[in-house]
N, CA, C and O atoms as a Tripos MOL2 file, in Angstrom:
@<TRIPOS>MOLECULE
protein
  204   203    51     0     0
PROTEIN
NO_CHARGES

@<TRIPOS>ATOM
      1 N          -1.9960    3.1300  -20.1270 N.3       1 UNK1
      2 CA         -0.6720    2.7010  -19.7790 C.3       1 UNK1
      3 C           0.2620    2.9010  -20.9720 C.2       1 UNK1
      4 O          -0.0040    2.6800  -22.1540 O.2       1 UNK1
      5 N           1.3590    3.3410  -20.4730 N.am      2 UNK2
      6 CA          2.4030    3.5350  -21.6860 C.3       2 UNK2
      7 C           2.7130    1.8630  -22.4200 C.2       2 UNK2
      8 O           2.3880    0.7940  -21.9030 O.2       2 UNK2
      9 N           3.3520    2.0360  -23.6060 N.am      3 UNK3
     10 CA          3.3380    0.7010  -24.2080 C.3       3 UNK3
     11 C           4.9600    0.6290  -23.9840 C.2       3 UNK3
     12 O           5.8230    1.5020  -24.0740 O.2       3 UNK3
     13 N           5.0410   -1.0580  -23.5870 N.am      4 UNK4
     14 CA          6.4560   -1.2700  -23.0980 C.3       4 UNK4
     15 C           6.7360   -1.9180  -21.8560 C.2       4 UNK4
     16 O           7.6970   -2.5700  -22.2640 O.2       4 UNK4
     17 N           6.6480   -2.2030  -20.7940 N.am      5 UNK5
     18 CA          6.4580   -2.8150  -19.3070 C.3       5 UNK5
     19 C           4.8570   -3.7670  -19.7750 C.2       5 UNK5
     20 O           3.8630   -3.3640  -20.3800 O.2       5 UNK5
     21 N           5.1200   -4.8810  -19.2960 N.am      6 UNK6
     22 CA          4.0980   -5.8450  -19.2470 C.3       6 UNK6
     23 C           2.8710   -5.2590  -17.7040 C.2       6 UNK6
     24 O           3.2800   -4.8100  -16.6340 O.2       6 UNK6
     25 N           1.5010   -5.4500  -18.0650 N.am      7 UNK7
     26 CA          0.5970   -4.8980  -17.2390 C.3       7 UNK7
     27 C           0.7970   -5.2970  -15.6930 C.2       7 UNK7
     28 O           0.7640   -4.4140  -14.8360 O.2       7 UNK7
     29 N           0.9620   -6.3760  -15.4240 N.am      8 UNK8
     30 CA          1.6500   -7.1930  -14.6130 C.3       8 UNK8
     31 C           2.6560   -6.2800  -13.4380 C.2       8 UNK8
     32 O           3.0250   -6.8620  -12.4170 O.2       8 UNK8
     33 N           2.9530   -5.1750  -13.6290 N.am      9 UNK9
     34 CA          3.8900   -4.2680  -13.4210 C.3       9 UNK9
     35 C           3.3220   -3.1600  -12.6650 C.2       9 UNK9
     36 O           3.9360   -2.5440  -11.7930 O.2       9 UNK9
     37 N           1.6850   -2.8500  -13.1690 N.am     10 UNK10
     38 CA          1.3360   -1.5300  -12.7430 C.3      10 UNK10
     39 C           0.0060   -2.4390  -11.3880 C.2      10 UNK10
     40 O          -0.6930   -1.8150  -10.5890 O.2      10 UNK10
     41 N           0.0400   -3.7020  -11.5230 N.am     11 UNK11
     42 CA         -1.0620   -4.1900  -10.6740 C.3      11 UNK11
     43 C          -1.6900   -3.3740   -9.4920 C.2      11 UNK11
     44 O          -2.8090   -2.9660   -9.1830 O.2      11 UNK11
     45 N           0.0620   -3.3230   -8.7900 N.am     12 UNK12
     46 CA          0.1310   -2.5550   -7.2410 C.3      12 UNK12
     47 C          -0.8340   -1.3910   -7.4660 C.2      12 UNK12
     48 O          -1.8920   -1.3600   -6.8370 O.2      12 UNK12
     49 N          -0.4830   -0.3580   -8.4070 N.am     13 UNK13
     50 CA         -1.1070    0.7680   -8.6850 C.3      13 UNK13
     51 C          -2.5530    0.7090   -8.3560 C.2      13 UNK13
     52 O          -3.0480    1.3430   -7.4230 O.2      13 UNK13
     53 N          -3.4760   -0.3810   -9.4680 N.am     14 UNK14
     54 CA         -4.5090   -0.1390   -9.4590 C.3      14 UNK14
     55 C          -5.0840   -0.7850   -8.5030 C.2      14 UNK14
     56 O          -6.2490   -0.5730   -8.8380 O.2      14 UNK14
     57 N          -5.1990   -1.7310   -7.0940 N.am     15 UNK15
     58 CA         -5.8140   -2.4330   -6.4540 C.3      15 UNK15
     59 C          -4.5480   -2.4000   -4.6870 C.2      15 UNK15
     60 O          -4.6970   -1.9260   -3.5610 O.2      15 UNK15
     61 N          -3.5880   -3.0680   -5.2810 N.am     16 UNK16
     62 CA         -3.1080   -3.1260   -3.4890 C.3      16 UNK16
     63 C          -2.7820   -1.5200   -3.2680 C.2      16 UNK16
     64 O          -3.1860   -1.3360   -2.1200 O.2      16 UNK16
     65 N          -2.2520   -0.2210   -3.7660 N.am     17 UNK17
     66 CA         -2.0080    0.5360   -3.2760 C.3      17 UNK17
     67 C          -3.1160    1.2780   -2.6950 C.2      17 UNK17
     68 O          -3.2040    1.4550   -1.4800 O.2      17 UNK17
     69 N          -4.0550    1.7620   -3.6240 N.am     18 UNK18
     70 CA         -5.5160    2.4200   -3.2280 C.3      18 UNK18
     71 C          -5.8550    1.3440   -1.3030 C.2      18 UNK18
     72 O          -5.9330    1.7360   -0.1390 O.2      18 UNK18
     73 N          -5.9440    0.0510   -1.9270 N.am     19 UNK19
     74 CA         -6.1220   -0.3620   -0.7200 C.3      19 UNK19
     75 C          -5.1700    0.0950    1.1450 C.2      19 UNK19
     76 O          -5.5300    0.1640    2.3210 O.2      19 UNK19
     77 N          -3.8390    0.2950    0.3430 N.am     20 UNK20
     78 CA         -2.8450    0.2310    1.7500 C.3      20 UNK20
     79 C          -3.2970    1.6980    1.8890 C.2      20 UNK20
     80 O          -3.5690    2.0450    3.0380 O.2      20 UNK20
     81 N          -3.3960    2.4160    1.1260 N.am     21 UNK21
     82 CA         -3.6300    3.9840    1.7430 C.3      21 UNK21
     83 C          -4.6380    4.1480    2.4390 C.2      21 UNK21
     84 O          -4.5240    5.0210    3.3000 O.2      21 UNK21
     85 N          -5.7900    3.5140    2.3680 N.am     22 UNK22
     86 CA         -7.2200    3.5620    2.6420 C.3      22 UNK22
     87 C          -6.8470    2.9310    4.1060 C.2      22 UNK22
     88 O          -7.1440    3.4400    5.1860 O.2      22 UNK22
     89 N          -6.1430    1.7330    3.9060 N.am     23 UNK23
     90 CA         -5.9350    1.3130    5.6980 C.3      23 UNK23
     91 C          -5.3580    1.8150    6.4870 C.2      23 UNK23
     92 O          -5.5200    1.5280    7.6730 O.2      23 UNK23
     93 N          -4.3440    2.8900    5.9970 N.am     24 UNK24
     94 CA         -3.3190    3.7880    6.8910 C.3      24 UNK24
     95 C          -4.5750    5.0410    7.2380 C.2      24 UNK24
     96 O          -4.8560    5.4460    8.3660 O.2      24 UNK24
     97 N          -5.0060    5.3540    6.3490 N.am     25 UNK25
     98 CA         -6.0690    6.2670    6.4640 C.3      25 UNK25
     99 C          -6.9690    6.0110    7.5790 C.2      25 UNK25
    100 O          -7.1900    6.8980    8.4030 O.2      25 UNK25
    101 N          -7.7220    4.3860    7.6970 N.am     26 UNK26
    102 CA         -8.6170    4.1080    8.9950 C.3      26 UNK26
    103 C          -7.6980    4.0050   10.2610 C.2      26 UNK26
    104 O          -8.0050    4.0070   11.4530 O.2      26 UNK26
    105 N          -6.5040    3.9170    9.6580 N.am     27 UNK27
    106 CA         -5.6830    3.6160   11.2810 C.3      27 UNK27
    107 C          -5.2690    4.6470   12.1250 C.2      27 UNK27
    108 O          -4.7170    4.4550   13.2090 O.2      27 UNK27
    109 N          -5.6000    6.0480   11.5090 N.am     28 UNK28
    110 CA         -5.2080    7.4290   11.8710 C.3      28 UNK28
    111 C          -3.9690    6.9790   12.8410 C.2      28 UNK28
    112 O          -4.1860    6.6980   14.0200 O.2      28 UNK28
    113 N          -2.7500    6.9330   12.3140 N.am     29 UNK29
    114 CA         -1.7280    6.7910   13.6320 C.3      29 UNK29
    115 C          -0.8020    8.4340   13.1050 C.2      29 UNK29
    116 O          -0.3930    9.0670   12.1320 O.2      29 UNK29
    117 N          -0.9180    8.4310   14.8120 N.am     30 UNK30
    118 CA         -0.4710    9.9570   14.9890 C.3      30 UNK30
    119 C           0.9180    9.7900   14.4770 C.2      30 UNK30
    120 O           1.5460    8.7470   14.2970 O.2      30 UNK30
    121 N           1.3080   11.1520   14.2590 N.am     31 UNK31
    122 CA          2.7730   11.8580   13.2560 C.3      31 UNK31
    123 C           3.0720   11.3730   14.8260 C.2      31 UNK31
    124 O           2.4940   11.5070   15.9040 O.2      31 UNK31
    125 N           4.9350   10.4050   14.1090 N.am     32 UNK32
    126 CA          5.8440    9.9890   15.1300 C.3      32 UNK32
    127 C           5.2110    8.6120   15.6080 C.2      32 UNK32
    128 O           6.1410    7.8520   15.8770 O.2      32 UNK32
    129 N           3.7050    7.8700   15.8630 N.am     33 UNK33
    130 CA          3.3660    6.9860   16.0890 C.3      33 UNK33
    131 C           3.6690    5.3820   15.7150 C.2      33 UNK33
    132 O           4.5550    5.0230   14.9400 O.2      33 UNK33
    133 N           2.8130    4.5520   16.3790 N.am     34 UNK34
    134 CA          4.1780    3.1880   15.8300 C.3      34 UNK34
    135 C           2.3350    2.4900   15.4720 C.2      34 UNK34
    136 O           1.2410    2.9830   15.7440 O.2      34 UNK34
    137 N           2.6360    1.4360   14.9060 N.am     35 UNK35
    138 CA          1.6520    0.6940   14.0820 C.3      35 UNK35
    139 C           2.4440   -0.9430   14.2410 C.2      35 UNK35
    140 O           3.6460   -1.1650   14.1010 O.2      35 UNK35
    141 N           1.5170   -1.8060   14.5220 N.am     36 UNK36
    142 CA          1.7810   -2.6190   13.7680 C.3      36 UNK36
    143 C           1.5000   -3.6350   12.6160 C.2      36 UNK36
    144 O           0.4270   -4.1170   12.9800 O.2      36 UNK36
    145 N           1.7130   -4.0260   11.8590 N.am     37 UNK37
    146 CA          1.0240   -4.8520   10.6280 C.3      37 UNK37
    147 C           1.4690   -6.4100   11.0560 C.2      37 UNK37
    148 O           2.4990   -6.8560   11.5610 O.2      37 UNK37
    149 N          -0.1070   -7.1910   10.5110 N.am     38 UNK38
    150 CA          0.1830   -8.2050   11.0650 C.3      38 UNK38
    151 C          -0.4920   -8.8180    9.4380 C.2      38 UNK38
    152 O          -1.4220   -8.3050    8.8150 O.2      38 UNK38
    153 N           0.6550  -10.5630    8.8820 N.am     39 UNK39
    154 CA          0.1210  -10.4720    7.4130 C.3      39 UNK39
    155 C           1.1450   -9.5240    5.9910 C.2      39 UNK39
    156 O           0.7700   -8.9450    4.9710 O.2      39 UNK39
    157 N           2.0370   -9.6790    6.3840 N.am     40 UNK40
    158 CA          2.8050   -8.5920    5.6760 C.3      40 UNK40
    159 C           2.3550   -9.3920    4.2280 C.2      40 UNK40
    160 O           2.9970  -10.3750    3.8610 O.2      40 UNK40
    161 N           1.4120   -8.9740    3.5930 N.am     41 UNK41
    162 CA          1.6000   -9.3350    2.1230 C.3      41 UNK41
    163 C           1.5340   -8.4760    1.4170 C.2      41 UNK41
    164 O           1.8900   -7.4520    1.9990 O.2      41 UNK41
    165 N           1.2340   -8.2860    0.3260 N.am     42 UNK42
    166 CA          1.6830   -7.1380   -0.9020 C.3      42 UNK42
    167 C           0.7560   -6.0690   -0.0200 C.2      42 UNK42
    168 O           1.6220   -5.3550    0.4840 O.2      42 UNK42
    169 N          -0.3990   -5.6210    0.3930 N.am     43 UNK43
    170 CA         -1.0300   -5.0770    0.7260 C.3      43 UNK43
    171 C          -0.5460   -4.2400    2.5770 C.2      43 UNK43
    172 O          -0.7350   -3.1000    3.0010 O.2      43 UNK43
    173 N           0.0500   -5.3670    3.1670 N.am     44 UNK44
    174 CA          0.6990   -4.6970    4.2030 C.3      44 UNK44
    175 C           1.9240   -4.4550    3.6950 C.2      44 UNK44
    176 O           2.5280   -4.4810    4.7670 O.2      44 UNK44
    177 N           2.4930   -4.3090    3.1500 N.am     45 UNK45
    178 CA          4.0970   -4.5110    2.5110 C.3      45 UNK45
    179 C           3.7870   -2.7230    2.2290 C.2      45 UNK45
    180 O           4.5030   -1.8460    2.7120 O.2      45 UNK45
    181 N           2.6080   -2.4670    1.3770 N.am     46 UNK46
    182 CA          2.3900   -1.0200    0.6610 C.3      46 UNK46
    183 C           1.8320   -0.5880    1.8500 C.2      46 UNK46
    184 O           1.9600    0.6340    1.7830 O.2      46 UNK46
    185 N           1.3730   -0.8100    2.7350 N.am     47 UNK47
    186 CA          0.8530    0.0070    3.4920 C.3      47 UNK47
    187 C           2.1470    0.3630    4.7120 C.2      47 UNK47
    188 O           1.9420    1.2360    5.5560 O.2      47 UNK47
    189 N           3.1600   -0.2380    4.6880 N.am     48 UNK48
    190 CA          3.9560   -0.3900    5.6770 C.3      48 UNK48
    191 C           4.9770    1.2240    4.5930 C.2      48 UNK48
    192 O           5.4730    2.2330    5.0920 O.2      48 UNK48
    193 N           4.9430    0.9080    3.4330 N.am     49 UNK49
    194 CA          5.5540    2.4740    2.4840 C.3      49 UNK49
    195 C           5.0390    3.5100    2.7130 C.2      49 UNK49
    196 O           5.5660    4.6210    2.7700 O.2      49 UNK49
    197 N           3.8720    3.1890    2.8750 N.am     50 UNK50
    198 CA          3.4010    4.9940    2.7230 C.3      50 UNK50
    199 C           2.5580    5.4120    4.0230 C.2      50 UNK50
    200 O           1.4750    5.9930    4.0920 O.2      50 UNK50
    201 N           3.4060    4.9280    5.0330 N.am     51 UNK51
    202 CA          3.3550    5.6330    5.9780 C.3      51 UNK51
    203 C           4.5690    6.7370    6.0640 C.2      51 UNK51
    204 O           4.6190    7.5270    7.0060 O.2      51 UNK51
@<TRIPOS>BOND
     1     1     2 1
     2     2     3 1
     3     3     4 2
     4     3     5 am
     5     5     6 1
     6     6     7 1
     7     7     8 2
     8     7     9 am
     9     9    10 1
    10    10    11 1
    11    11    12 2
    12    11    13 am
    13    13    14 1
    14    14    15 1
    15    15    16 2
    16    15    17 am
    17    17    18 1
    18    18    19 1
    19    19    20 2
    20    19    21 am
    21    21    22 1
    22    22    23 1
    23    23    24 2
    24    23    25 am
    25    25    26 1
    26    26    27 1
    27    27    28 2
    28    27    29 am
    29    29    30 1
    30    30    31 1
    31    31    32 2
    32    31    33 am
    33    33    34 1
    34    34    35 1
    35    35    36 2
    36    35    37 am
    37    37    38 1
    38    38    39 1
    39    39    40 2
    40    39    41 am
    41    41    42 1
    42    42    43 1
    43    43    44 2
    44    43    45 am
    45    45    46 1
    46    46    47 1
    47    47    48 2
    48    47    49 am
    49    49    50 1
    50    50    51 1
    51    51    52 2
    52    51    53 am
    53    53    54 1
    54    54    55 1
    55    55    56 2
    56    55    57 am
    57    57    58 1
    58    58    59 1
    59    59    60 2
    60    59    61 am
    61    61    62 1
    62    62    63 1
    63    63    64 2
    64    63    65 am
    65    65    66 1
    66    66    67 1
    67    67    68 2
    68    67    69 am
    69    69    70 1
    70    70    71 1
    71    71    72 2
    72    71    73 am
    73    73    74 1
    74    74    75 1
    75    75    76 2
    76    75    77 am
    77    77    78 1
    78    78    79 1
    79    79    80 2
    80    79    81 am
    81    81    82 1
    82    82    83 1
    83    83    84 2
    84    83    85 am
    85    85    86 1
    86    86    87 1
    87    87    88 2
    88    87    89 am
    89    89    90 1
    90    90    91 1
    91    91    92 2
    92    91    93 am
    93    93    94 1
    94    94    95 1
    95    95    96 2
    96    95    97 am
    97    97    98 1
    98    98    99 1
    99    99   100 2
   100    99   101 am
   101   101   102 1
   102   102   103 1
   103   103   104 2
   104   103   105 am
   105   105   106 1
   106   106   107 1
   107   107   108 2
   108   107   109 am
   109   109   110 1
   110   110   111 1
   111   111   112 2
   112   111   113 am
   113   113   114 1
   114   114   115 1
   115   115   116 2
   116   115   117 am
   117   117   118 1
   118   118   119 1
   119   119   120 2
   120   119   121 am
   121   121   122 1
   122   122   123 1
   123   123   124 2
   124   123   125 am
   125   125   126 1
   126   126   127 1
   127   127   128 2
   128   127   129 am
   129   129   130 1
   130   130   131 1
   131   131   132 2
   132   131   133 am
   133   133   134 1
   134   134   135 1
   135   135   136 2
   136   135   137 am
   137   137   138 1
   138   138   139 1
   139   139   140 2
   140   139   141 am
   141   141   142 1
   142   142   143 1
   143   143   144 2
   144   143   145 am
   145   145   146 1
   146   146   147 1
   147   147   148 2
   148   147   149 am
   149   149   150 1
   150   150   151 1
   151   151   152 2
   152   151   153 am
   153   153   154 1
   154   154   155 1
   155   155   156 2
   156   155   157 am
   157   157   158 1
   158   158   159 1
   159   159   160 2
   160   159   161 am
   161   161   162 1
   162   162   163 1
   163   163   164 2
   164   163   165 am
   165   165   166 1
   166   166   167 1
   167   167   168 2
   168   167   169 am
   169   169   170 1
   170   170   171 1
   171   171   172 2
   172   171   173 am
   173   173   174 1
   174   174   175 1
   175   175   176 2
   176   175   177 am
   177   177   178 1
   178   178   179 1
   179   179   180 2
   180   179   181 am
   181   181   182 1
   182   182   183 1
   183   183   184 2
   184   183   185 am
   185   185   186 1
   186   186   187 1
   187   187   188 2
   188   187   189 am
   189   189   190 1
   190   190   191 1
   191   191   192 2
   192   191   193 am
   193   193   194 1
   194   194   195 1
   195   195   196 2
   196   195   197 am
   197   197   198 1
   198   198   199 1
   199   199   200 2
   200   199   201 am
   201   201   202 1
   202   202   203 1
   203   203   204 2
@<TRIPOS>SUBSTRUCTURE
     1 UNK1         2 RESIDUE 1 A UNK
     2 UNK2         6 RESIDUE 1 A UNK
     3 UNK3        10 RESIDUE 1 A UNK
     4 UNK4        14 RESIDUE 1 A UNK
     5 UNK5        18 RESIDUE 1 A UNK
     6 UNK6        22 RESIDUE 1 A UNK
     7 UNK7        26 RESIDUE 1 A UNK
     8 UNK8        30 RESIDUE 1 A UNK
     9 UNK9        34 RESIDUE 1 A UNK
    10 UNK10       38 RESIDUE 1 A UNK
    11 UNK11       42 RESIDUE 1 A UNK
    12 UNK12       46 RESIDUE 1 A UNK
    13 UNK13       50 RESIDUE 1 A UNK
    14 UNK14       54 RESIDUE 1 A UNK
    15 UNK15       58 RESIDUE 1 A UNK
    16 UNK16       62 RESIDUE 1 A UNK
    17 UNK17       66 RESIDUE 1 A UNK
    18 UNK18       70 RESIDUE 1 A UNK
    19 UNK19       74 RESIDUE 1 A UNK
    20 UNK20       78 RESIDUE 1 A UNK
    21 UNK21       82 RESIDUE 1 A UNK
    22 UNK22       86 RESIDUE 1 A UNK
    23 UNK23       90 RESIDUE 1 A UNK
    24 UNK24       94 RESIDUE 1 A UNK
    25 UNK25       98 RESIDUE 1 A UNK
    26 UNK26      102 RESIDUE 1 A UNK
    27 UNK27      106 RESIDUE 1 A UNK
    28 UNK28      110 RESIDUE 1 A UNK
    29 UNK29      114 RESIDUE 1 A UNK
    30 UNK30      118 RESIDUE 1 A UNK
    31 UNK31      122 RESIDUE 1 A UNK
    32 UNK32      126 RESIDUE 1 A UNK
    33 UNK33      130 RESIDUE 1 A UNK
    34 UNK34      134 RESIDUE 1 A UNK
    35 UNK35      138 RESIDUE 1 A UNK
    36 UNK36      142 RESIDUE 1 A UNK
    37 UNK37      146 RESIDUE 1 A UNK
    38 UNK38      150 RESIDUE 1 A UNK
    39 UNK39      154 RESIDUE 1 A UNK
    40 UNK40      158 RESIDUE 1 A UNK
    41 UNK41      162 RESIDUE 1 A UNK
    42 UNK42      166 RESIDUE 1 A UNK
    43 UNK43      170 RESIDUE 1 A UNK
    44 UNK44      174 RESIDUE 1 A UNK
    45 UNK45      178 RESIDUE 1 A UNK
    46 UNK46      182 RESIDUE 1 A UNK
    47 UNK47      186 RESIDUE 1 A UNK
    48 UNK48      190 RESIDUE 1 A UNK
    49 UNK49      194 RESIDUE 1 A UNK
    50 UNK50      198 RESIDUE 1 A UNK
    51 UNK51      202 RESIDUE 1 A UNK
């Protein structure tokens, strides 16, 4: 990590994002498809982005 931003900062990076991709990934929802997330916490919050 670059020095400067407290670690606190990159959390998402190493644990909820890997996670939200991995769940968009099991949810295969087709291009144009609708989803819903139920639980919006940091983990549905990122997974609700990178769709």
């Amino acid at each position: 990590m670059p020095h400067g931003p407290p670690d606190q900062r990159f959390v998402y990076l190493s644990d909820v994002l890997p996670t939200a991709l991995q769940s968009v990934a099991y949810a295969d929802i087709p291009e144009g498809g609708t989803v819903t997330v139920f639980g919006l916490g940091p983990v549905g919050d990122m997974a609700r982005r990178c769709r």
